[in-house]
N, C-alpha and C positions, 0 to 999 in steps of 0.2 A: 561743130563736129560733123564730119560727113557719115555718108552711107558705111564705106569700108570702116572706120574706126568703131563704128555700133556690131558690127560682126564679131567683137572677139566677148565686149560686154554683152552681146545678148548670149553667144554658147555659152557662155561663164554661169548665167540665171541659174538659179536652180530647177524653173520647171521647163526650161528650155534645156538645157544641158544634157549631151547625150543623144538628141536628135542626130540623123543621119545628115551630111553637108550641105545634100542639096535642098532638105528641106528647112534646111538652116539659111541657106541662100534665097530660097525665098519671102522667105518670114522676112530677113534684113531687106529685103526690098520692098518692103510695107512700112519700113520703122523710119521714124524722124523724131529730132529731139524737140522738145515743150518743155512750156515754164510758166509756171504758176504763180501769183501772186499771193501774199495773206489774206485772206476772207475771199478767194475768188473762187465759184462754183465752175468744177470743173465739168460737171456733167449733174443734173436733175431728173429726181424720179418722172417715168411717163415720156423725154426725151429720146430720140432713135439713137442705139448705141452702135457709134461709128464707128471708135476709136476703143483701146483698151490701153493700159500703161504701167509701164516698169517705175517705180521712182525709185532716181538713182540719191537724189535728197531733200530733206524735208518731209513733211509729216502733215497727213490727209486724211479728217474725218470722213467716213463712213453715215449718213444720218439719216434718218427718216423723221416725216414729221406728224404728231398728234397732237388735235387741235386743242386738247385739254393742257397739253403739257410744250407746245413747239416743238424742236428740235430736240431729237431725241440720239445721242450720238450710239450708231451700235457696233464702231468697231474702229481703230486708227490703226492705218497701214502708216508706211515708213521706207527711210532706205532700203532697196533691194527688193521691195514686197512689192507684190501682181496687184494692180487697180482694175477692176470689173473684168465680169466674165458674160454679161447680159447681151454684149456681143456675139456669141455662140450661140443663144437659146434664141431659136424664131419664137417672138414678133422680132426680136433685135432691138428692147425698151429697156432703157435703166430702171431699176426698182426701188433704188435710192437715191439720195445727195451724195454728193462726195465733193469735198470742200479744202481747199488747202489752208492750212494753220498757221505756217509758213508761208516762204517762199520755197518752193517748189520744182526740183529741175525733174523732168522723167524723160521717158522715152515711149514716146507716141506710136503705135502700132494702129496702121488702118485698117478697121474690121473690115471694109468691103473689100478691100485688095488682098484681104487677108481670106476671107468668105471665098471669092471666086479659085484662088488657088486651091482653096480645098476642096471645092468641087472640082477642079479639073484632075488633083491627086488625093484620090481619095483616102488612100494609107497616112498622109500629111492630116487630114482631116480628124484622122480616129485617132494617132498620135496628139493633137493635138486635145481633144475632148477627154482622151482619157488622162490627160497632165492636169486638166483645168475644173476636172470631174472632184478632184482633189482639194482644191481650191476653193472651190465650190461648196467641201463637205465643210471645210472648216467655218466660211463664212455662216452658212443655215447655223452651225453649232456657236458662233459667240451669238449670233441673233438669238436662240434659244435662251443661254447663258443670260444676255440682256434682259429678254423678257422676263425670265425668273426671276429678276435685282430688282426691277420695276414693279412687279405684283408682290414680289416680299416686302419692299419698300415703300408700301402704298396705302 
């Protein structure tokens, strides 16, 4: 699938959706499609995060790991759902695993091609932070959610 065909799926997203065209146009010039395999780590906590991603299907643990317990899964995204935001927050380091279940198709956004456009337009910048600030809040809250299961559960 090229460049132009990912422009009408990416304004469709929901936390895309509603941006203004031209910064729609630039986002699509950051984005390529990815595929993931089952068991394949798609990004590791402590790794520089490059890349962030739409999956368009297939189904992607969330995990971090304790040494007492291993793999501890704290949240699975899916069709349509936003993969990492660690991209946005300087140092620019993933904080968790994220792990495909499946096989895995998404849609690859480059954070650094993505980073430099928002410093050169800064209103693209603050649009996009305040979309992903949201994203953001849900993830901290099943991570909460988790730890409460695991300290009840223990």
């Amino acid at each position: 699938m090229d460049i132009e065909s990912l422009a009408p799926i990416l304004a469709d997203h929901p936390v895309l959706k509603g941006l203004e065209p031209a910064h729609l146009e630039l986002i699509v010039g950051c984005a390529s499609n990815a595929r993931f395999n089952p068991g394949e780590f798609i990004f590791r906590a402590g790794q520089e995060a490059n890349h962030f991603y739409i999956v368009r299907s297939g189904r992607v643990s969330i995990e971090t790991f304790a040494p007492q317990r291993g793999a501890i899964t704290i949240e699975t995204v899916g069709d349509g759902e936003l993969l990492g935001w660690s991209w946005l927050i300087p140092p620019f380091e993933w904080h968790f695993d994220a792990r495909a279940l499946n096989l895995t198709r998404a849609i690859a956004l480059d954070a650094r091609c993505l980073r430099g456009k928002c410093d050169q337009d800064t209103a693209l910048g603050y649009e996009l932070l305040k979309r992903f600030s949201q994203v953001m809040e849900q993830r901290l809250e099943a991570t909460r959610l988790q730890l409460l299961d695991l300290y009840v559960n223990t």
